[in-house]
PyMOL Python script that loads the backbone (N, CA, C, O; Angstrom):
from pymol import cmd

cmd.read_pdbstr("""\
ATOM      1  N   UNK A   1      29.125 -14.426   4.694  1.00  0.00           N
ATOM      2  CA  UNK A   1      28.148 -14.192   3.657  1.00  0.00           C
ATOM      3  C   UNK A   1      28.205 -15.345   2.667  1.00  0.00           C
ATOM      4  O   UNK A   1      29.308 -15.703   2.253  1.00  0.00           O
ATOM      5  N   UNK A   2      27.102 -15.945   2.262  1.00  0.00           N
ATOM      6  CA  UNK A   2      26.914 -16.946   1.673  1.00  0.00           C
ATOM      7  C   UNK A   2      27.653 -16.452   0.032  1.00  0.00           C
ATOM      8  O   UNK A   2      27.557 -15.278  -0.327  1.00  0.00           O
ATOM      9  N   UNK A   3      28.153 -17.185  -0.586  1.00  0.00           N
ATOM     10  CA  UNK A   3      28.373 -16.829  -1.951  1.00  0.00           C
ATOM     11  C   UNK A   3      27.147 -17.673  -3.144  1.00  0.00           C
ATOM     12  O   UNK A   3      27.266 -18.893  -3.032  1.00  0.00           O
ATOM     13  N   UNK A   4      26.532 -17.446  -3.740  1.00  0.00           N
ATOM     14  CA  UNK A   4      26.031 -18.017  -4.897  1.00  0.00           C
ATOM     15  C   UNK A   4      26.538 -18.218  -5.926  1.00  0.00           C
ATOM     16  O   UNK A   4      27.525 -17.519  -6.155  1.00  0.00           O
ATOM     17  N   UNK A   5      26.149 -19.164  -6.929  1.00  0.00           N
ATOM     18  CA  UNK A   5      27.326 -19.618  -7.873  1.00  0.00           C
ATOM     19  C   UNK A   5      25.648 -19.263  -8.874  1.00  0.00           C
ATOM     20  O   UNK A   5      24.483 -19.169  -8.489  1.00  0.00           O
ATOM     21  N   UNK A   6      26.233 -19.161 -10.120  1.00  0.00           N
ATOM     22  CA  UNK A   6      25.513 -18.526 -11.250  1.00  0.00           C
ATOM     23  C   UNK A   6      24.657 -20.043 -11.658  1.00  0.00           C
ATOM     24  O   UNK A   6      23.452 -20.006 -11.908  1.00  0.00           O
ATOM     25  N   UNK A   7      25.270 -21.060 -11.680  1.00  0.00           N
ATOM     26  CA  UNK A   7      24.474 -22.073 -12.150  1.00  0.00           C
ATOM     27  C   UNK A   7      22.871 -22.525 -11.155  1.00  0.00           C
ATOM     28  O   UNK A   7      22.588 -22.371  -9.967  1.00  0.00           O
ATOM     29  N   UNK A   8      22.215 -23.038 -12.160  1.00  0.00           N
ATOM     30  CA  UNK A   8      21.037 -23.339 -11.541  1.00  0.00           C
ATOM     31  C   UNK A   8      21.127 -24.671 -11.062  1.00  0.00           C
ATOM     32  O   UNK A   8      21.312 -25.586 -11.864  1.00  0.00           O
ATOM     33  N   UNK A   9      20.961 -24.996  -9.205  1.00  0.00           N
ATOM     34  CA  UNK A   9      21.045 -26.486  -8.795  1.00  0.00           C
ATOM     35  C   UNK A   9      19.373 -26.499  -8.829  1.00  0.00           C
ATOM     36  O   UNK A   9      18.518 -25.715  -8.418  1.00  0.00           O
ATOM     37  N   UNK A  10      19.324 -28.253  -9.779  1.00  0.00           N
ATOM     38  CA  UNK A  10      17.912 -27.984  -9.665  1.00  0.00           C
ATOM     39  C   UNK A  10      17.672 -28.868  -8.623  1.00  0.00           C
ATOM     40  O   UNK A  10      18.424 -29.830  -8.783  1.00  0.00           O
ATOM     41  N   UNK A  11      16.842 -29.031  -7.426  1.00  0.00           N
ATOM     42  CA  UNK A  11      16.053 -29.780  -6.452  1.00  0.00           C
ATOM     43  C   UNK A  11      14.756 -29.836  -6.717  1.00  0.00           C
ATOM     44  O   UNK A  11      14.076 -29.038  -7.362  1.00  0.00           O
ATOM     45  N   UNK A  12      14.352 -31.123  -6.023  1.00  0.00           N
ATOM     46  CA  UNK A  12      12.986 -31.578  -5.630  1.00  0.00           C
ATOM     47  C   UNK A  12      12.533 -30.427  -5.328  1.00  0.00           C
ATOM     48  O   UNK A  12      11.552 -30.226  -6.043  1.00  0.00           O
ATOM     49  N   UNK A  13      12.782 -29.291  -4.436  1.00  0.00           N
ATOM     50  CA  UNK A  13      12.101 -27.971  -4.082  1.00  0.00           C
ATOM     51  C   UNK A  13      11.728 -27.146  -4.905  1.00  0.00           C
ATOM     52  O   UNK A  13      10.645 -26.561  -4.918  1.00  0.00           O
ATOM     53  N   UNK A  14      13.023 -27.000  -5.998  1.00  0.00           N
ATOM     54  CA  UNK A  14      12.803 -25.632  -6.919  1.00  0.00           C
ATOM     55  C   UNK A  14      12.085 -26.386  -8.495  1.00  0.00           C
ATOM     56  O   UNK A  14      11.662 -25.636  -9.375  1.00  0.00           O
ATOM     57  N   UNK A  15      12.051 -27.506  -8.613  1.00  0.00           N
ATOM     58  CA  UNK A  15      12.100 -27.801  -9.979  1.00  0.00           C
ATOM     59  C   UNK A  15      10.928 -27.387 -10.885  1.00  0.00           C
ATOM     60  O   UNK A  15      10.918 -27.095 -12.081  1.00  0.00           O
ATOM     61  N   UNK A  16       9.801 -27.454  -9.839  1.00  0.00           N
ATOM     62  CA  UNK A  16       8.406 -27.011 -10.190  1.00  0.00           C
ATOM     63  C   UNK A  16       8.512 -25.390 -10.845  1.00  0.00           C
ATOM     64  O   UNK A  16       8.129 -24.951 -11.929  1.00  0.00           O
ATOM     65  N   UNK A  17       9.258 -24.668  -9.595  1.00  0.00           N
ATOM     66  CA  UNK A  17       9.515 -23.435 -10.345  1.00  0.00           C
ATOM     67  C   UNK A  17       9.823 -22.969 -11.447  1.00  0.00           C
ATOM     68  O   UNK A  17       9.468 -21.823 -11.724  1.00  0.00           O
ATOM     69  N   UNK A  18      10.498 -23.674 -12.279  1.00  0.00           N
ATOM     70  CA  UNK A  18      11.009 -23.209 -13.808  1.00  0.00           C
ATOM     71  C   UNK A  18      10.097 -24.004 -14.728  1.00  0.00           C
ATOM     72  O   UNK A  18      10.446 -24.081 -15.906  1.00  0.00           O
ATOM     73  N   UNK A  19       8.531 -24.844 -14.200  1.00  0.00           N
ATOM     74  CA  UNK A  19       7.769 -25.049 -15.490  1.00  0.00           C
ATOM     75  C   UNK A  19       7.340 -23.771 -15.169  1.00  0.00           C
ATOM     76  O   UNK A  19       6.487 -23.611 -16.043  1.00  0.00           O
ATOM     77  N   UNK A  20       7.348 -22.553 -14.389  1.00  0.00           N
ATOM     78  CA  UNK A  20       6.268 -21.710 -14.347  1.00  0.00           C
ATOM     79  C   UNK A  20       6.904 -20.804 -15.323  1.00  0.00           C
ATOM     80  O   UNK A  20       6.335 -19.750 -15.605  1.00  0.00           O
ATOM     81  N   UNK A  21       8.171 -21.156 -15.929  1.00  0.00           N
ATOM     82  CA  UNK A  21       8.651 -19.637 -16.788  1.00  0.00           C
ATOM     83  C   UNK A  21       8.531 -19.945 -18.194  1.00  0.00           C
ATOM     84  O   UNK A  21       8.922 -19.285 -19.156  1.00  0.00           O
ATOM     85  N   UNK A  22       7.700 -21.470 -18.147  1.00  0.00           N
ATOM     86  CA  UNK A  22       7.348 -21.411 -19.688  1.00  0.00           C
ATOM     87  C   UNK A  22       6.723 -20.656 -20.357  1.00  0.00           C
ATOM     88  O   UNK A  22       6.981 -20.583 -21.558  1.00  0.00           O
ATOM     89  N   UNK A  23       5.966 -20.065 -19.928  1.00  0.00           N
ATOM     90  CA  UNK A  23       4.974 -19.004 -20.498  1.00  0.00           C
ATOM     91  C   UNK A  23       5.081 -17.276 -20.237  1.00  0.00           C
ATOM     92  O   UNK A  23       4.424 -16.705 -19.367  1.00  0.00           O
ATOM     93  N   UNK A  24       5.601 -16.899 -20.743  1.00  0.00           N
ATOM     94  CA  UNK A  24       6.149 -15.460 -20.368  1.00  0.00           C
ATOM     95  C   UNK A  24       4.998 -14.254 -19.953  1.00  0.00           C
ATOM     96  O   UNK A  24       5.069 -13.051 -19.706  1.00  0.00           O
ATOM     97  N   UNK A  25       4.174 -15.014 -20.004  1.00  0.00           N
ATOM     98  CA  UNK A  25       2.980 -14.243 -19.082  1.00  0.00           C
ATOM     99  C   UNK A  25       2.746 -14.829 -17.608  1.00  0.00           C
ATOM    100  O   UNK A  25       2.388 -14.185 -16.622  1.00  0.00           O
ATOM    101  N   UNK A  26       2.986 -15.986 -17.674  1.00  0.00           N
ATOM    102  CA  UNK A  26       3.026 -16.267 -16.060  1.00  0.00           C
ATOM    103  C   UNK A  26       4.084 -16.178 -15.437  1.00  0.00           C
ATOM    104  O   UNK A  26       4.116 -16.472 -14.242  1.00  0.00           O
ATOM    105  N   UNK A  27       5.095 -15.787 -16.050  1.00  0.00           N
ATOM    106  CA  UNK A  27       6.373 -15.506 -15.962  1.00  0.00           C
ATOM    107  C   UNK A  27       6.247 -13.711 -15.339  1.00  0.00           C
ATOM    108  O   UNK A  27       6.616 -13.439 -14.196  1.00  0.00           O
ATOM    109  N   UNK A  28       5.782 -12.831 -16.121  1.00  0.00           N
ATOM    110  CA  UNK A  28       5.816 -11.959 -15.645  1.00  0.00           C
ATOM    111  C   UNK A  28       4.864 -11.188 -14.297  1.00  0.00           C
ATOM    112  O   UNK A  28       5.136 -10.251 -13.546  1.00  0.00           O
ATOM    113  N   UNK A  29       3.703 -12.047 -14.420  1.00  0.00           N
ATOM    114  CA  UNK A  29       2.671 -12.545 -13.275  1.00  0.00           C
ATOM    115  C   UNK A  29       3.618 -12.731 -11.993  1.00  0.00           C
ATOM    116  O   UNK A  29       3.608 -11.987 -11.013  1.00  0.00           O
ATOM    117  N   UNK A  30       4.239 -13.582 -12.128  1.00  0.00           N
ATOM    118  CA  UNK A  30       5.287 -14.630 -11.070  1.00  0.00           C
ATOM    119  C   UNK A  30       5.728 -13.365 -10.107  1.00  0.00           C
ATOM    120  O   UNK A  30       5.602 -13.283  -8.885  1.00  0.00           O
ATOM    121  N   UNK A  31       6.419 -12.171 -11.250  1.00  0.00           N
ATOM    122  CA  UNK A  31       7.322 -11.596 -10.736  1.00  0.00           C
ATOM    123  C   UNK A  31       6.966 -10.188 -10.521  1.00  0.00           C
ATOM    124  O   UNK A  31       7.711  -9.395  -9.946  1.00  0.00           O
ATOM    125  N   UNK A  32       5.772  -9.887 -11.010  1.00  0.00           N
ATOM    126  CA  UNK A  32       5.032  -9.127 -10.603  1.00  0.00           C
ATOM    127  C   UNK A  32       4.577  -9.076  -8.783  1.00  0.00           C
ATOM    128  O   UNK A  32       4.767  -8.181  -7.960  1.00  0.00           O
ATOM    129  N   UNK A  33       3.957 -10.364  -8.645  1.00  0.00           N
ATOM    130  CA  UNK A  33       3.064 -10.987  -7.632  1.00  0.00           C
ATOM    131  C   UNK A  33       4.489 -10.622  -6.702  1.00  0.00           C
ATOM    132  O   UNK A  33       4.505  -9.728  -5.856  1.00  0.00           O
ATOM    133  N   UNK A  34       5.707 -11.524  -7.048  1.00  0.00           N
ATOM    134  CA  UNK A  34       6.846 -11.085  -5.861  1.00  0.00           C
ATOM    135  C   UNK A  34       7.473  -9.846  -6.004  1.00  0.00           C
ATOM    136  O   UNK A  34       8.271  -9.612  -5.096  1.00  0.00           O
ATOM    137  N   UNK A  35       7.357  -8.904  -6.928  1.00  0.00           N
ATOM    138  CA  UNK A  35       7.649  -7.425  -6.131  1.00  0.00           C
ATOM    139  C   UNK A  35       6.535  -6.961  -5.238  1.00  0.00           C
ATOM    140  O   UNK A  35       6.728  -5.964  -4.542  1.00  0.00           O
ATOM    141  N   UNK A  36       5.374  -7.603  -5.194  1.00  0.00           N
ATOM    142  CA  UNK A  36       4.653  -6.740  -4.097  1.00  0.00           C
ATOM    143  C   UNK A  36       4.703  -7.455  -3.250  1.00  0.00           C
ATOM    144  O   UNK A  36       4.923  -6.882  -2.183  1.00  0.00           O
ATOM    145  N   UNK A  37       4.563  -8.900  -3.157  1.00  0.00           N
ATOM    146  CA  UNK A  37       5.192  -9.091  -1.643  1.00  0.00           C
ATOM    147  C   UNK A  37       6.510  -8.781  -0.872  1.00  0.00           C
ATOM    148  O   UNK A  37       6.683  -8.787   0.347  1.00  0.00           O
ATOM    149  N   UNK A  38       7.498  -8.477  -1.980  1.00  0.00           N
ATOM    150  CA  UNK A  38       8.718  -7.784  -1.135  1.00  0.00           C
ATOM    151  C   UNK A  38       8.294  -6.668  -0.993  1.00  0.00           C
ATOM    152  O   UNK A  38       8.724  -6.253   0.083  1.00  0.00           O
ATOM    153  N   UNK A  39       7.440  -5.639  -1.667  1.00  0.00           N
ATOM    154  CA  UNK A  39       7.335  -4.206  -1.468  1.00  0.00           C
ATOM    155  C   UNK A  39       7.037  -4.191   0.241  1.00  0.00           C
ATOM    156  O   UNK A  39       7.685  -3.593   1.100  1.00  0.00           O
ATOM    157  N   UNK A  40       5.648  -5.194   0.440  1.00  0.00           N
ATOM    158  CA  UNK A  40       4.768  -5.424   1.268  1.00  0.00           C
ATOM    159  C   UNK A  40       5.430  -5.994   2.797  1.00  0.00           C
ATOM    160  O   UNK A  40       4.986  -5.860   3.938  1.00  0.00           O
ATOM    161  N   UNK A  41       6.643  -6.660   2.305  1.00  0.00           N
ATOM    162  CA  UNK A  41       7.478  -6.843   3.751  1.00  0.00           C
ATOM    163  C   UNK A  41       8.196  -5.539   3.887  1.00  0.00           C
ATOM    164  O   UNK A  41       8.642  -5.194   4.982  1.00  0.00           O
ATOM    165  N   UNK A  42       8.269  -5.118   3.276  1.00  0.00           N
ATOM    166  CA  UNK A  42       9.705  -3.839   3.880  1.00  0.00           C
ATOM    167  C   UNK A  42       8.676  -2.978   4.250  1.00  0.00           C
ATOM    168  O   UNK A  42       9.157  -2.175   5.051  1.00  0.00           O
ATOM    169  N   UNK A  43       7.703  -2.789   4.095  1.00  0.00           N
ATOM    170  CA  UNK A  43       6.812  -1.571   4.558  1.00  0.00           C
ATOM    171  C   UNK A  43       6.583  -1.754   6.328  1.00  0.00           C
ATOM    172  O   UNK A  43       6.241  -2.837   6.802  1.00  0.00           O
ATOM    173  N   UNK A  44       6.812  -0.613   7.124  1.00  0.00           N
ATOM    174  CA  UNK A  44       6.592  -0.852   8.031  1.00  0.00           C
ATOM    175  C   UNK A  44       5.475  -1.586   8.780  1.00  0.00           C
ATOM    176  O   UNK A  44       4.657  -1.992   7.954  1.00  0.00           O
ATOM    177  N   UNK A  45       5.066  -1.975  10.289  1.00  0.00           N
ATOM    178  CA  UNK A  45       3.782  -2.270  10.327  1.00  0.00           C
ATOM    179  C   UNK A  45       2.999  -0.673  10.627  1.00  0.00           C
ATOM    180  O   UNK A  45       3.633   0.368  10.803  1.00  0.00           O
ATOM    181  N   UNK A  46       1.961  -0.753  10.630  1.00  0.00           N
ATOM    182  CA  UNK A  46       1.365   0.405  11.491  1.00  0.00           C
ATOM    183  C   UNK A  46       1.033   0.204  13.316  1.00  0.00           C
ATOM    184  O   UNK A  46       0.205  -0.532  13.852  1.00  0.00           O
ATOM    185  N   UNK A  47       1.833   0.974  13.827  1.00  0.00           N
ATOM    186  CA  UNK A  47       1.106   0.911  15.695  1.00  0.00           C
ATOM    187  C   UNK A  47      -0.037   1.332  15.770  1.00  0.00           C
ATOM    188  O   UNK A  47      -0.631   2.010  14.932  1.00  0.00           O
ATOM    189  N   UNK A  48      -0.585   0.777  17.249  1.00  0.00           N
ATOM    190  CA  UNK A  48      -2.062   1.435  17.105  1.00  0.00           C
ATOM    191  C   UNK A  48      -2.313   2.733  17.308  1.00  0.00           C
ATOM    192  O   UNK A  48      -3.518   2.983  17.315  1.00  0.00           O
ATOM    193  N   UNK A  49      -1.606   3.647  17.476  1.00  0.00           N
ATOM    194  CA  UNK A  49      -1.574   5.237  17.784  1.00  0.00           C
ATOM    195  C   UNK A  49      -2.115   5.430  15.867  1.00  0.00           C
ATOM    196  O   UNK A  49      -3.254   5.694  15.481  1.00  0.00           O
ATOM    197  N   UNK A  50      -1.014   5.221  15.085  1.00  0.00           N
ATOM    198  CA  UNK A  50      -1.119   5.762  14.222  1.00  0.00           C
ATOM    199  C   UNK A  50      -2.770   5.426  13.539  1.00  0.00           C
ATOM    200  O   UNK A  50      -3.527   6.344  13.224  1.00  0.00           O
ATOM    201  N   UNK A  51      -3.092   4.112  13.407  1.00  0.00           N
ATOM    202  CA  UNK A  51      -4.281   3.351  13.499  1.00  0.00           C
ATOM    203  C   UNK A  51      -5.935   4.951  14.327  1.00  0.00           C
ATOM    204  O   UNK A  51      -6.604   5.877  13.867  1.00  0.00           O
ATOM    205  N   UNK A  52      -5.825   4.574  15.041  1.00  0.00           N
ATOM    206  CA  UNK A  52      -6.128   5.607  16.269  1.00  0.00           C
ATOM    207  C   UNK A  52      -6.265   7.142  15.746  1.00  0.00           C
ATOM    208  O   UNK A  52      -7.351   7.695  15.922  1.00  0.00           O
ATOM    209  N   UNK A  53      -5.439   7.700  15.249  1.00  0.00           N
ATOM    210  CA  UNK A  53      -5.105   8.222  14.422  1.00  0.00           C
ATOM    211  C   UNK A  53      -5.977   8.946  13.646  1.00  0.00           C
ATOM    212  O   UNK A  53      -6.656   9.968  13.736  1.00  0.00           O
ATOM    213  N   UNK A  54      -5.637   7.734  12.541  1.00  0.00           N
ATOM    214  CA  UNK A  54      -6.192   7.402  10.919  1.00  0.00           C
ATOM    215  C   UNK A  54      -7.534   8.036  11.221  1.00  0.00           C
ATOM    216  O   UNK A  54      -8.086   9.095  10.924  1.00  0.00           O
ATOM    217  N   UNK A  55      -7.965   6.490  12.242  1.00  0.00           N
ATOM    218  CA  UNK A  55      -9.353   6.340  11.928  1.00  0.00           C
ATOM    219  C   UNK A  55     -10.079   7.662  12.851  1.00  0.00           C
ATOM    220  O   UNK A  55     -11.247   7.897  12.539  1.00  0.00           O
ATOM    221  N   UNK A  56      -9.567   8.402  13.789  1.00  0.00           N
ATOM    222  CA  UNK A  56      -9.970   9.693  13.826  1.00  0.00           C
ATOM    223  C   UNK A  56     -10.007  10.546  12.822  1.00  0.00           C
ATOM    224  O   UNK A  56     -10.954  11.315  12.988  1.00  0.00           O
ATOM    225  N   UNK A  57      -9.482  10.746  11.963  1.00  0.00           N
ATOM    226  CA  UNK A  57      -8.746  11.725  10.414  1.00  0.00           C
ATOM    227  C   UNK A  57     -10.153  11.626   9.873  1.00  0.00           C
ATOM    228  O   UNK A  57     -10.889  12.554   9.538  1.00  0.00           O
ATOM    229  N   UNK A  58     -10.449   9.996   9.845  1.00  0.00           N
ATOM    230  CA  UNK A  58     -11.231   9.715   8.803  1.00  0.00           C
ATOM    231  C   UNK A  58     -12.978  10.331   9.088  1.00  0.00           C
ATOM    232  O   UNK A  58     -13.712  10.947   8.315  1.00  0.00           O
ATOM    233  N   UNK A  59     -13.223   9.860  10.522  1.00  0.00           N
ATOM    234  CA  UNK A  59     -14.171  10.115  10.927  1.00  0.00           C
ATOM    235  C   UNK A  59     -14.426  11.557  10.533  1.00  0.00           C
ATOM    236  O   UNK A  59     -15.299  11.851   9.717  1.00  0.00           O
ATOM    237  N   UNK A  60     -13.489  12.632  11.248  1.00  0.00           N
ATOM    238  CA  UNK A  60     -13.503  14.217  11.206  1.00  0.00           C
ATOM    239  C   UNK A  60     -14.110  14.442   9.578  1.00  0.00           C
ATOM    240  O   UNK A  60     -14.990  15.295   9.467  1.00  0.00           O
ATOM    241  N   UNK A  61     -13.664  13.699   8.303  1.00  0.00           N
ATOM    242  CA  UNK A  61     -13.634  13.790   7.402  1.00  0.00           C
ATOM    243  C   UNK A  61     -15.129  13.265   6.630  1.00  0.00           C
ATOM    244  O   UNK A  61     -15.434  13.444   5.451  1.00  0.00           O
ATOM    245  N   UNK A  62     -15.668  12.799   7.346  1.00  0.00           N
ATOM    246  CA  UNK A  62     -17.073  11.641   7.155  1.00  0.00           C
ATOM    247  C   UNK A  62     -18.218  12.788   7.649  1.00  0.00           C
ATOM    248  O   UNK A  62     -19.206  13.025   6.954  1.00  0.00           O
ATOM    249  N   UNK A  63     -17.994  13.380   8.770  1.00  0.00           N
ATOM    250  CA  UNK A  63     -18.411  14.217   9.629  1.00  0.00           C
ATOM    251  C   UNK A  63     -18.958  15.601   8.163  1.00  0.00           C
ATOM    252  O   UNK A  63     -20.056  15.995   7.768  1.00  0.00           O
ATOM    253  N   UNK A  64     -17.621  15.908   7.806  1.00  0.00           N
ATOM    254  CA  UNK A  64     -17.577  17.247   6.745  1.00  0.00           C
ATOM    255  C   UNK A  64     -18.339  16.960   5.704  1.00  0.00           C
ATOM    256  O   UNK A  64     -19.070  17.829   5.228  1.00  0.00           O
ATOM    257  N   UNK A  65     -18.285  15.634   5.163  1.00  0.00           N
ATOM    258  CA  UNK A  65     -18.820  15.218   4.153  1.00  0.00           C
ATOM    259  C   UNK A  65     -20.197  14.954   4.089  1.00  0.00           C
ATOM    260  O   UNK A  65     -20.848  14.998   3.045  1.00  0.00           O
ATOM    261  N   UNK A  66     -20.675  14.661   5.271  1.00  0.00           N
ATOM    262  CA  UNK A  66     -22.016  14.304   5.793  1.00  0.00           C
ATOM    263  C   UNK A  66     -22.859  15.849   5.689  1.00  0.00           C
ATOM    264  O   UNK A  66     -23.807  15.942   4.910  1.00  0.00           O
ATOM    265  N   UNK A  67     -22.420  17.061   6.556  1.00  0.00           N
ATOM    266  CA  UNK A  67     -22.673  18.282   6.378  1.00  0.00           C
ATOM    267  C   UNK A  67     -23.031  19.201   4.987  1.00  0.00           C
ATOM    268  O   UNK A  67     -23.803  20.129   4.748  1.00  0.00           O
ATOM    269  N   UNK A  68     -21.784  18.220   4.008  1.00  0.00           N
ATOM    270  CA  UNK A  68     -21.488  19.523   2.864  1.00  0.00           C
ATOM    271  C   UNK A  68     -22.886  18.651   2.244  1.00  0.00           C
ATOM    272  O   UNK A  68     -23.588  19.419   1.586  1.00  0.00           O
ATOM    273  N   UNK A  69     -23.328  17.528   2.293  1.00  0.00           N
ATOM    274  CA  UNK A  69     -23.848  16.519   1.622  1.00  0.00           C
ATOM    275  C   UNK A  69     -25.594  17.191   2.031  1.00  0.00           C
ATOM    276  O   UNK A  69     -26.605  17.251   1.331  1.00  0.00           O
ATOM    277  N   UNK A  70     -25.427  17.456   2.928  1.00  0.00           N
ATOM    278  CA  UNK A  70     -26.971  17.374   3.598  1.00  0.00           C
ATOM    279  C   UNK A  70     -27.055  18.962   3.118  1.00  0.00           C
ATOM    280  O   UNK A  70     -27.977  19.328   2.389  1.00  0.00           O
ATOM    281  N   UNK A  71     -26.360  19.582   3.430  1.00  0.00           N
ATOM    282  CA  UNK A  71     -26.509  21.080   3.137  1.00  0.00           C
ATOM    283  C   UNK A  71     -26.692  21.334   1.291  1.00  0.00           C
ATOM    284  O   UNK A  71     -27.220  22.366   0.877  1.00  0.00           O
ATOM    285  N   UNK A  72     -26.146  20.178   0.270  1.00  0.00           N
ATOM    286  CA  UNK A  72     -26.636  20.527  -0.719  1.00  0.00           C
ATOM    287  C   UNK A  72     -28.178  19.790  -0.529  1.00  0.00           C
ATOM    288  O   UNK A  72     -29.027  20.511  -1.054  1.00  0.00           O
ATOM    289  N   UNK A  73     -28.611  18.886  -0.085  1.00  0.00           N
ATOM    290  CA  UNK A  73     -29.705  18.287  -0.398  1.00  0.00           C
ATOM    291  C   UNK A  73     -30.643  18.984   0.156  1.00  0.00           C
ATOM    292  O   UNK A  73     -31.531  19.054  -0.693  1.00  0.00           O
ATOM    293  N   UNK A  74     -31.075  19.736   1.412  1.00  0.00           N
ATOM    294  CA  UNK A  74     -31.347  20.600   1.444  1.00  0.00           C
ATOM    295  C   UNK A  74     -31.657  22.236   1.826  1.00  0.00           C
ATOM    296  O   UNK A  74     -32.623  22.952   2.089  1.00  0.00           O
ATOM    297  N   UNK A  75     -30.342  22.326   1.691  1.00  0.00           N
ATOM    298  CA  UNK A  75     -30.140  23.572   1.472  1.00  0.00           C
ATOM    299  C   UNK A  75     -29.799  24.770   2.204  1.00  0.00           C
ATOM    300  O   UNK A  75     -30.691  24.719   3.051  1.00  0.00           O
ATOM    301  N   UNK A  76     -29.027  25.995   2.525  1.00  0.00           N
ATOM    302  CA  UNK A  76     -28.785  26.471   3.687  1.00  0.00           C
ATOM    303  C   UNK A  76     -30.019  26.595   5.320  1.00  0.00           C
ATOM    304  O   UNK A  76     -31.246  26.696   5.303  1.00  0.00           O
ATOM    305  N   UNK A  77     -29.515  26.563   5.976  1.00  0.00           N
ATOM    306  CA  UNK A  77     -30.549  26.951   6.966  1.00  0.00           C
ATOM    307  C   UNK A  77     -30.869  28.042   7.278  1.00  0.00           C
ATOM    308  O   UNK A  77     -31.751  28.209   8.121  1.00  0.00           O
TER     309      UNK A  77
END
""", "prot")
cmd.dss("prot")
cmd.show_as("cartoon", "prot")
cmd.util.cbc("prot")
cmd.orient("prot")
């Protein structure tokens, strides 16, 4: 396991990074933006079953909505 040391090595790579914490709004932007891309990796992917699925759920649901929709507009049969 790698150990890290508390000091900041600055490189050609990272150096750009710390003009971005001049401003404590792009600062919190920054770190905003990277909790959702870490949120966004740990989330599983979806398979296509579940996909498959969904988009059956959804349809069934489009279907009901279409009915309750037409039946208020006009009216029982």
């Amino acid at each position: 396991m790698l150990n890290s040391s508390k000091e900041v090595i600055f490189r050609r790579e990272n150096s750009d990074q710390h003009m971005l914490f001049d401003d404590i709004v792009r600062q919190d932007q920054y770190y905003d933006d990277l909790g959702k891309v870490r949120h966004r990796l740990h989330k599983s992917t979806p398979n296509i079953q579940s996909i498959v699925l969904t988009d059956m759920d959804r349809s069934k649901m489009n279907k009901i909505y279409e009915r309750k929709l037409d039946r208020e507009l006009t009216g029982p049969r």
